[in-house]
ZADO-1210 file (C-alpha; in nm, 4 decimals, padded with zeros to 6 digits):
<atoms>
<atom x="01.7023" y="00.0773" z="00.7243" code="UNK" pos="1"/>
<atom x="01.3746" y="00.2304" z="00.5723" code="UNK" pos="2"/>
<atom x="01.3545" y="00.4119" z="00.2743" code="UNK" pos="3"/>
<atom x="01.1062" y="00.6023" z="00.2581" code="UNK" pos="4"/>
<atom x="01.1549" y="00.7453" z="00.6056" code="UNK" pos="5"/>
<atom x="01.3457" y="01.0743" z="00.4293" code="UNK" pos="6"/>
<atom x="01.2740" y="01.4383" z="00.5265" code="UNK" pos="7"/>
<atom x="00.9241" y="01.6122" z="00.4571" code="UNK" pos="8"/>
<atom x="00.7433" y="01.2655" z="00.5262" code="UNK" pos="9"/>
<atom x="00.4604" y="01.2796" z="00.7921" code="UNK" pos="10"/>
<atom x="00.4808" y="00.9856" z="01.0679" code="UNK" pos="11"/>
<atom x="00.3268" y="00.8929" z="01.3360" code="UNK" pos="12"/>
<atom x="00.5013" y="00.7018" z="01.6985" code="UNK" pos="13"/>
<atom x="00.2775" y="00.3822" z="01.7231" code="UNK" pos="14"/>
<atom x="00.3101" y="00.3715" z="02.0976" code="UNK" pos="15"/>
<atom x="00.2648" y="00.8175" z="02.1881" code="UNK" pos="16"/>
<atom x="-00.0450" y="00.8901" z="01.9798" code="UNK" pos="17"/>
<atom x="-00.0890" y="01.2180" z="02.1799" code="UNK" pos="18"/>
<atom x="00.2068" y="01.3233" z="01.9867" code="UNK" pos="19"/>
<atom x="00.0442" y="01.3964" z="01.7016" code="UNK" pos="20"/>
<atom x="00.1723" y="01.4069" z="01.3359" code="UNK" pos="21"/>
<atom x="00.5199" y="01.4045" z="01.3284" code="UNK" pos="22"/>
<atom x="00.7682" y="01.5308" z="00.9927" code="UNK" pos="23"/>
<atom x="01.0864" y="01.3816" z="00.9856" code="UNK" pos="24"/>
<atom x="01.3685" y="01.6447" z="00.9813" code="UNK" pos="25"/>
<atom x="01.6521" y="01.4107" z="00.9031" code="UNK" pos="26"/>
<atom x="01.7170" y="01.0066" z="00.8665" code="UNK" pos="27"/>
<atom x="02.0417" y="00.8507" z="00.8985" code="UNK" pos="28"/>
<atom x="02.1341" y="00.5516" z="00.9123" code="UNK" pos="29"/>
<atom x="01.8719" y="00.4230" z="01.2114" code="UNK" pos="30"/>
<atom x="01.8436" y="00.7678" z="01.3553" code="UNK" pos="31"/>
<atom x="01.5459" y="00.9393" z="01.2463" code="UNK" pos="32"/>
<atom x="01.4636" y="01.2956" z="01.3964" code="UNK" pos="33"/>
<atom x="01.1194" y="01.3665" z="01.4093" code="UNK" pos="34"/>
<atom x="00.9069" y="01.7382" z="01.4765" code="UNK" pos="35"/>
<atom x="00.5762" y="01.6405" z="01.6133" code="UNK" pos="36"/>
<atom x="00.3372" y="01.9066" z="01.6720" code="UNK" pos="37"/>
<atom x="00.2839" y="01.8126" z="01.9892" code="UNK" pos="38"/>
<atom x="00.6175" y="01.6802" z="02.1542" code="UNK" pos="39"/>
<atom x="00.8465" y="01.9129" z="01.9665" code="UNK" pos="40"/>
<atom x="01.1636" y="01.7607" z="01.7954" code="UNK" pos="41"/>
<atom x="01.2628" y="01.3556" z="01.8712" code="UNK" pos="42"/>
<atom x="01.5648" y="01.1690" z="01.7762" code="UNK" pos="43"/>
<atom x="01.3684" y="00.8099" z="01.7425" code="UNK" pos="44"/>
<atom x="01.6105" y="00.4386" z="01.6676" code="UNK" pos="45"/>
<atom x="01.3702" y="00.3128" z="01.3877" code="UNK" pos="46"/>
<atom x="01.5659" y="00.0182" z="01.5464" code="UNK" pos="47"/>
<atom x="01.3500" y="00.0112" z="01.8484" code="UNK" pos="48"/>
<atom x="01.0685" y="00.2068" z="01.6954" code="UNK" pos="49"/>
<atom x="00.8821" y="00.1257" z="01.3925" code="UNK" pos="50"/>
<atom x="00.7118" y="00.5077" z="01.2819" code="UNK" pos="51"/>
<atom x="00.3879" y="00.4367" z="01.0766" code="UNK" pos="52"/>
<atom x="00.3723" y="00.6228" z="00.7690" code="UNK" pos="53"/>
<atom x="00.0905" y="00.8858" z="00.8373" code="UNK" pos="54"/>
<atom x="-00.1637" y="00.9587" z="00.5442" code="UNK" pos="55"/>
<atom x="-00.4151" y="01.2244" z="00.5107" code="UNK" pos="56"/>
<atom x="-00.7757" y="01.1523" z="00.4764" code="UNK" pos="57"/>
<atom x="-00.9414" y="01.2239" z="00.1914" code="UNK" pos="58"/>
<atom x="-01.2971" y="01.3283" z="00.1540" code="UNK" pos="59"/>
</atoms>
């Protein structure tokens, strides 16, 4: 289990890029669901899917 996959933390799905930034809604356990602003809402299995934390860029 991660911890620091909790909700308000951006994400991004390693192998659906066109996704976009996703926030995580809720995490339990191994079920983590996801709103990506371009797929909508996704229950992922951080068992089968590592997320990558996303951070902003700064200038």
């Amino acid at each position: 289990m991660r911890y620091d996959l909790v909700p308000g933390v951006y994400v991004l799905h390693p192998d659906q890029p066109d996704w976009g930034v996703g926030q995580v809604q809720s995490a339990i356990g191994s079920r983590v669901t996801v709103n990506f602003e371009n797929a909508g809402k996704v229950l992922i299995n951080t068992e089968k899917i590592e997320l990558t934390l996303y951070e902003e860029q700064k200038h």
